[in-house]
C-alpha positions as CSV (number, residue, x, y, z in Angstrom):
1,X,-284.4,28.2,0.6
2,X,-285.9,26.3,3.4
3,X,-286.0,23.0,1.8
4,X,-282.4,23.3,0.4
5,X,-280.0,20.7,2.4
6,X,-276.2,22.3,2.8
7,X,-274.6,24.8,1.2
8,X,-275.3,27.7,-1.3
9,X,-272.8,29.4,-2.6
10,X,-273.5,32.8,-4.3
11,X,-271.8,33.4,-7.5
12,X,-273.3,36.4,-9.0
13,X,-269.6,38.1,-7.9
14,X,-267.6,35.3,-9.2
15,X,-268.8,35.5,-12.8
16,X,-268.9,39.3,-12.8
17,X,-265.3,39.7,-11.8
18,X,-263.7,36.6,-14.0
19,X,-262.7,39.0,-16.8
20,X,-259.1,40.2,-15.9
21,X,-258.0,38.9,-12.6
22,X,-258.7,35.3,-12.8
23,X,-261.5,33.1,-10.7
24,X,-262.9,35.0,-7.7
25,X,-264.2,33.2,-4.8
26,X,-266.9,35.3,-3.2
27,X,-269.2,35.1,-0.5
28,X,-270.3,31.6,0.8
29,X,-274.1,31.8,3.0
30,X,-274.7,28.2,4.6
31,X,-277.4,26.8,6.3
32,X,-276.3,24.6,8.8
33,X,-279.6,23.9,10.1
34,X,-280.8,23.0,7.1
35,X,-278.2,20.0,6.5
36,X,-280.5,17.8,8.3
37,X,-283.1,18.3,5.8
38,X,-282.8,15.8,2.0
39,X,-282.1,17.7,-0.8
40,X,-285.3,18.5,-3.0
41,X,-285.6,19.7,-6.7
42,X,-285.4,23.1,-6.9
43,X,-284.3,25.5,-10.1
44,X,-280.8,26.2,-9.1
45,X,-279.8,22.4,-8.3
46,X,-277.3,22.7,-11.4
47,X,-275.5,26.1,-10.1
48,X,-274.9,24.3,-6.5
49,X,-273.3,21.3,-8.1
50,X,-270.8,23.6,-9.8
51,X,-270.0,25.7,-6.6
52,X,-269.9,22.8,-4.7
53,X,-267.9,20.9,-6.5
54,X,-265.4,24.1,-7.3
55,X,-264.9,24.1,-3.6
56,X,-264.9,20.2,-3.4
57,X,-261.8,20.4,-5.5
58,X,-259.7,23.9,-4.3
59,X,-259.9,22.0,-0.8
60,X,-258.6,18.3,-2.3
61,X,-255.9,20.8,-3.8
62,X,-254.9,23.2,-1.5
63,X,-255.9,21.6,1.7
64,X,-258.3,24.2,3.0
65,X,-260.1,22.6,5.5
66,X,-260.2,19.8,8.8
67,X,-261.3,16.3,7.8
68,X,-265.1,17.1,9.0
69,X,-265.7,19.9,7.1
70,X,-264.2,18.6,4.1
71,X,-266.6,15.9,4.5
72,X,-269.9,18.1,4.8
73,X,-268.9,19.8,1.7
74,X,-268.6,16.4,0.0
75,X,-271.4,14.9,1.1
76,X,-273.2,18.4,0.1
77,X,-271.5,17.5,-3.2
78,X,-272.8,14.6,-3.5
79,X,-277.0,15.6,-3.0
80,X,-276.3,18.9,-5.1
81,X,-275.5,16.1,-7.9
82,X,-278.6,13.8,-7.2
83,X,-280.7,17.0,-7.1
84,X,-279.3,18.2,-10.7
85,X,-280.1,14.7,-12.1
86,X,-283.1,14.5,-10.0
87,X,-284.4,18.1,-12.5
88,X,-283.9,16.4,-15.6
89,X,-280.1,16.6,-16.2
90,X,-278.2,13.8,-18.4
91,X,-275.1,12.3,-17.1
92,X,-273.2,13.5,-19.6
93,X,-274.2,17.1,-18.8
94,X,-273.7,16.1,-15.2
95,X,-269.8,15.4,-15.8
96,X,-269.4,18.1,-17.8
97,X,-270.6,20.9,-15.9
98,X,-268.3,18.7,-12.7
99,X,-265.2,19.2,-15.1
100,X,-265.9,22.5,-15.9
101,X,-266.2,23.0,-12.2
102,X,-263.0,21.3,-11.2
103,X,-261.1,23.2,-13.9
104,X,-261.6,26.7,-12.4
105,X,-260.6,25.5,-9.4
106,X,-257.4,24.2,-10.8
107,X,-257.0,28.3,-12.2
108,X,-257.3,28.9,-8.8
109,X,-253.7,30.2,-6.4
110,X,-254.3,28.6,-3.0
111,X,-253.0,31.6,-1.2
112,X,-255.5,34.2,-3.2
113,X,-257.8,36.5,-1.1
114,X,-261.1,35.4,-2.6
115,X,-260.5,31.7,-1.6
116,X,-259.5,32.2,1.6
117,X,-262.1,34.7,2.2
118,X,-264.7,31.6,1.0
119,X,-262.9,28.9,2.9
120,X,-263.4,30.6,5.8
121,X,-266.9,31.3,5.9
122,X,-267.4,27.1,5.2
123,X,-265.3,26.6,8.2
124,X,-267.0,29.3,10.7
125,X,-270.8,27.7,9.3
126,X,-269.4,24.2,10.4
127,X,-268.1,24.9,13.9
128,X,-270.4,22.4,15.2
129,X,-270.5,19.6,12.0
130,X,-268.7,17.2,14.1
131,X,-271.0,16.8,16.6
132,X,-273.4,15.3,14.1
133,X,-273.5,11.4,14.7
134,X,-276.2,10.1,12.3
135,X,-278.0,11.4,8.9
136,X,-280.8,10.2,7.1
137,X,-281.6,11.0,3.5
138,X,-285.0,10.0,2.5
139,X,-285.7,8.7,-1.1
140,X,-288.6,8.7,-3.4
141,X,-289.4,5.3,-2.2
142,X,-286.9,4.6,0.9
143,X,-283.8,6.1,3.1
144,X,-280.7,6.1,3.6
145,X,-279.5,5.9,7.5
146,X,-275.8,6.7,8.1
147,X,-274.1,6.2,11.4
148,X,-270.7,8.0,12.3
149,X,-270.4,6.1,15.6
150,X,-268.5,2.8,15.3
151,X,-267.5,-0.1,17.5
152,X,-264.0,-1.8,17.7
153,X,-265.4,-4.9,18.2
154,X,-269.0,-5.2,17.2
155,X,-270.2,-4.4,13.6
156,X,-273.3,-2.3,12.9
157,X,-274.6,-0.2,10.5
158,X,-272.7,2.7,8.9
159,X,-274.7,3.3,6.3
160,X,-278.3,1.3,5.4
161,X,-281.5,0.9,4.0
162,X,-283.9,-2.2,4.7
163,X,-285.8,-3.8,1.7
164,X,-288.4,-6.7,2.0
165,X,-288.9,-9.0,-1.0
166,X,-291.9,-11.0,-0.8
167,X,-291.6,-13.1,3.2
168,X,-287.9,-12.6,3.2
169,X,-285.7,-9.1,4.4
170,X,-282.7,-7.5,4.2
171,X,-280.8,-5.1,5.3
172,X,-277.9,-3.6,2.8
173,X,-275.3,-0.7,2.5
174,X,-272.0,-0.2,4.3
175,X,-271.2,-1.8,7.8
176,X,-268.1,-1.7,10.4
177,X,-265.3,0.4,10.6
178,X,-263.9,-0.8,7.0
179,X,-267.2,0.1,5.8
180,X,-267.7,-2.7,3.8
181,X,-270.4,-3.3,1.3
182,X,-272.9,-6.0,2.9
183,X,-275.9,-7.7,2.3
184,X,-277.6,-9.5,5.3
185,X,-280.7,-11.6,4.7
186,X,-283.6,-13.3,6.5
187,X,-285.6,-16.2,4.5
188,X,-288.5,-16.9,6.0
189,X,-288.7,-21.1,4.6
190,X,-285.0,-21.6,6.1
191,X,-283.3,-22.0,2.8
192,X,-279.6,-20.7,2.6
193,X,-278.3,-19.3,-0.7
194,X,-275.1,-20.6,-1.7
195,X,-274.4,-17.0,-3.4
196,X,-275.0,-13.2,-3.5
197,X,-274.6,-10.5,-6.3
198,X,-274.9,-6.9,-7.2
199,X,-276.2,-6.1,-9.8
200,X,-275.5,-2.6,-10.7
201,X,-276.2,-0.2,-14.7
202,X,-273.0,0.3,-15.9
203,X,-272.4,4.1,-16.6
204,X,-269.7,3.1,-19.0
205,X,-272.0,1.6,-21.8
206,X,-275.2,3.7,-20.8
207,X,-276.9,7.0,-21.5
208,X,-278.8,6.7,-18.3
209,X,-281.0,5.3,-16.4
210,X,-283.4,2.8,-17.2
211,X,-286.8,3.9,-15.5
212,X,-290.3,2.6,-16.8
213,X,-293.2,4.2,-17.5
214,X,-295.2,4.2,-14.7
215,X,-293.3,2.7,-12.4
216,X,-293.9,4.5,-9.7
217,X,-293.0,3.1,-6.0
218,X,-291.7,-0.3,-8.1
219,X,-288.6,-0.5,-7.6
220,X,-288.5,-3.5,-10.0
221,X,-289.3,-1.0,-13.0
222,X,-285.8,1.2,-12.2
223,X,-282.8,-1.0,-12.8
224,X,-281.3,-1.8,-16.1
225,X,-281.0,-4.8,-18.3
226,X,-278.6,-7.5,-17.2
227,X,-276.5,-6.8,-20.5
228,X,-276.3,-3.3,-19.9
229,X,-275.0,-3.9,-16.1
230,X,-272.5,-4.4,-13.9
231,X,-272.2,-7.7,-11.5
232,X,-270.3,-8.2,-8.2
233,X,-270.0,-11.6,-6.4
234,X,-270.1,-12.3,-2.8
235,X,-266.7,-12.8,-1.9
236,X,-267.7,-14.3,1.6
237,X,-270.5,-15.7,3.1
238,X,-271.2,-15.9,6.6
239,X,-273.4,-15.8,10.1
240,X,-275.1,-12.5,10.5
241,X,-274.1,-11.2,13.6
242,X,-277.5,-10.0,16.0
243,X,-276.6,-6.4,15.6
244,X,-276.7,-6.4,11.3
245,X,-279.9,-8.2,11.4
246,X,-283.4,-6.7,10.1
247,X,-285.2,-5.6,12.8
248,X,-286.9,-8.7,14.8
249,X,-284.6,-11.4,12.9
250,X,-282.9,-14.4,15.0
251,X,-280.7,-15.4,12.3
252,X,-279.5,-14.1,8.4
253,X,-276.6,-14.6,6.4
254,X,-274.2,-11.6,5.9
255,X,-272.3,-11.4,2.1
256,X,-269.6,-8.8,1.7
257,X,-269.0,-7.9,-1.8
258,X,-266.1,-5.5,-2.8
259,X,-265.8,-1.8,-2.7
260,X,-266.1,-1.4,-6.3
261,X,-269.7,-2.5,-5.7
262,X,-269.7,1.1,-3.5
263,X,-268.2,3.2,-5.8
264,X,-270.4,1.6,-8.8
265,X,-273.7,2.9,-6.9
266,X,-272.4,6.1,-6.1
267,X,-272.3,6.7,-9.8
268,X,-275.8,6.0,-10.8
269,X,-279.1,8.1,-10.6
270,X,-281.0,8.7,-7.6
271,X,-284.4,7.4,-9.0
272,X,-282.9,4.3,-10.2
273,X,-282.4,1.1,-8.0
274,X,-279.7,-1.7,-7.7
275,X,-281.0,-5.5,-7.3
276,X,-279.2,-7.9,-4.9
277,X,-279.5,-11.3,-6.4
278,X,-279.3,-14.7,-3.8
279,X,-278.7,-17.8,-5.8
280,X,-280.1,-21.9,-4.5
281,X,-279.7,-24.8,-5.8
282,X,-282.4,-26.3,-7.4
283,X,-283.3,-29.0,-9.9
284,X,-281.1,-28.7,-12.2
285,X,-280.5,-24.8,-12.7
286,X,-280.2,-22.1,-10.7
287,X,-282.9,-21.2,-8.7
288,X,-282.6,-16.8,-7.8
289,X,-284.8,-14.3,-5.2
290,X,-284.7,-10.6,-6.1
291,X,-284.0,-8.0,-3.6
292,X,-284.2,-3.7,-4.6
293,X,-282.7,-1.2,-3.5
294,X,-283.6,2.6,-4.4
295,X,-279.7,4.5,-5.0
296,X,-281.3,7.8,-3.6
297,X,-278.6,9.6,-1.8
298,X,-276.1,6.7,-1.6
299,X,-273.0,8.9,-2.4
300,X,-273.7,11.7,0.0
301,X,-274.2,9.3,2.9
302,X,-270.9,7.5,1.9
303,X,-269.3,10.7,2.0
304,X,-270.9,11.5,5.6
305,X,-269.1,8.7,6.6
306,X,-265.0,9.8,5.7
């Protein structure tokens, strides 16, 4: 169980006693400790994202616990659901074992002995979750930083990963207290793209994700087709200021695109990647650089972050 991150939440109980007096929700054994750690494959990835997500939804129904602990078990959620895709589970297996999940808890009366017996034991194992500033959650290929703390008047980092595509940088994820999705970029031959795009599969009108053959570290070989994705503009463009620049950088643009861009990548597959596209003019068409980004553990940072 060592390399489990978050919660595990024994069921064994629950399914025995379902026949005749409804859902029971039964003992709850976390490992704090252990949160710190990313979540890895292991067998049971698919039982954690049902308990989890059961939980997830009694507590967005019947208001069981404090803002921090509500966002541990989210952001728990949220690797337990990269881990089950992670071991080989479609998306459409995904979402249905979430519904079934949810639907239990729906069954479920707030005020009933089992669930207050398991929504105390989540409170009582996070006593001290609010003390935890920063996470990181290492992908395949790179991490994910996230930053509680937040300035009133400077904007850094809430949550980020840095990518380099061939002498240029950048830095991308969610900055300032509106969290806001941002791309900030350093060109190393002083040209200044006039525009910035997301460009992101769209779960709608796939069956998952598109990952070659042998691709390996590349994340080049793990995004979709432009006809099979989703694309978000800029919507402004603007000096980067010194404390969202790549490490070492003087100067970089900063592009803020909208949240949908946010909630778009929390959706996807952790081995898959998103590009960030800067447009130039050139002679005549358009001239584009390609920045990737692995999705890793995108939605459990985010959800570190409520």
């Amino acid at each position: 169980m060592a390399a489990e991150t978050g919660f595990h939440f024994r069921l064994s109980r629950f399914k025995a006693h379902q026949k005749g007096r409804g859902a029971r929700w039964v003992g709850v054994s976390i490992g704090l400790a252990a949160f710190a750690f990313p979540t890895a494959l292991f067998a049971n990835a698919a039982d954690q994202l049902y308990e989890r997500t059961l939980m997830t939804a009694a507590d967005g129904r019947c208001r069981l616990f404090t803002p921090t602990v509500s966002a541990a078990l989210d952001a728990s959620r949220a690797q337990a659901r990269g881990a089950t895709l992670r071991s080989g589970a479609s998306e459409q297996q995904v979402t249905a074992l979430e519904q079934r999940a949810r639907t239990k808890a729906a069954g479920a009366a707030c005020n009933s002995n089992d669930l207050t017996l398991a929504a105390g034991r989540v409170k009582k194992a996070f006593e001290g979750y609010s003390q935890m500033l920063s996470q990181v959650y290492p992908g395949d290929v790179a991490s994910w930083k996230a930053e509680r703390s937040v300035s009133a008047t400077i904007p850094v980092w809430r949550l980020s990963q840095p990518s380099s595509f061939g002498g240029d940088r950048l830095m991308f994820g969610l900055a300032g207290r509106a969290k806001a999705v941002t791309a900030v970029a350093t060109f190393d031959n002083g040209q200044r793209p006039y525009v910035a795009r997301i460009i992101v599969r769209d779960t709608t009108r796939t069956l998952g994700p598109y990952i070659a053959r042998g691709a390996g570290r590349n994340l080049s070989g793990k995004v979709a087709p432009r006809n099979a994705s989703l694309v978000f503009t800029a919507e402004t463009r603007e000096e980067a200021p010194l404390t969202l620049l790549p490490t070492g950088a003087k100067t970089g643009l900063a592009f803020r695109f909208p949240t949908a861009a946010a909630d778009a990548i929390s959706q996807l597959d952790p081995r898959e990647a998103v590009t960030v596209e800067f447009a130039f003019t050139g002679r005549g068409d358009e001239v584009t650089r390609k920045a990737y980004v692995e999705v890793g553990d995108f939605a459990a940072g985010r959800a570190f972050l409520r």
